[in-house]
N, C-alpha and C positions, 0 to 999 in steps of 0.2 A: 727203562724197559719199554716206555710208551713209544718212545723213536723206531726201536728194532720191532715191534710189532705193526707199528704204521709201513716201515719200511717193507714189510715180510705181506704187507696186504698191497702194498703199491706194485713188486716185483717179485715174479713167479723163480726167480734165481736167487732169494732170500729166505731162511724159515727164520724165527723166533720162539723161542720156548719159555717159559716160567717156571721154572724148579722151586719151590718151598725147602731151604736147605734143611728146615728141623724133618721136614717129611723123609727126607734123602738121604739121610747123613753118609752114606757114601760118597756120592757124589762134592757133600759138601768137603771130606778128607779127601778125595782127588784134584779138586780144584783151589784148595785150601782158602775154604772161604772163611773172609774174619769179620768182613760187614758188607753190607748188603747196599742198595744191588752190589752183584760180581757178575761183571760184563765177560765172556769169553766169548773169542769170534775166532771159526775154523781151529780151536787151539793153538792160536798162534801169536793171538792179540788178547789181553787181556785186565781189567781194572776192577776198579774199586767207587761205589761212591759213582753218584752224579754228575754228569759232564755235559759242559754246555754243549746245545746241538753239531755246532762248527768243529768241535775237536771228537764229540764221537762219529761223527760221517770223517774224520782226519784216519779215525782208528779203525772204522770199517774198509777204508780204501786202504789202509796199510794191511792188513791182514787180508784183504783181494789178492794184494801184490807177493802176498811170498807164495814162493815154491812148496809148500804144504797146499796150500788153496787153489794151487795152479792141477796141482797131481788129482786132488780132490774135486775140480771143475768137470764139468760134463763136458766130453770131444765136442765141436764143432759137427754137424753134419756135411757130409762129402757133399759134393756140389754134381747132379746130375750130370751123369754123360749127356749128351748132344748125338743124336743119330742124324745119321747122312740119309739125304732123301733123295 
């Protein structure tokens, strides 16, 4: 959780949250948490348990890359018109 929180302060296109699952317990039957941390990213990636830094930056770039986090990305901004002088 410290990774995704460093990450979520270095880059304005990342959040991080902290859930308490005994506080939640909804959340923890949706995400079916069975130990802690439970990593979910965009819903799309997600784990169990501590991971060295190299394989959760592996699994935050794979859940960038699907088609759930693409729909969910914010549009690019159009690129101004150019007026004729």
């Amino acid at each position: 959780m410290r990774l995704a929180q460093h990450m979520a302060i270095a880059s304005p296109h990342i959040t991080a949250q902290c859930i308490d699952a005994n506080e939640f317990p909804e959340l923890s039957q949706r995400y079916q948490v069975m130990a802690v941390p439970k990593i979910v990213i965009n819903d799309a990636v997600e784990f169990e348990g501590a991971l060295p830094e190299r394989d959760f930056l592996a699994a935050v770039l794979r859940a960038a890359s699907t088609p759930a986090a693409e729909a969910a990305a914010p549009a690019e901004p159009a690129p101004a018109a150019e007026k004729d002088a």
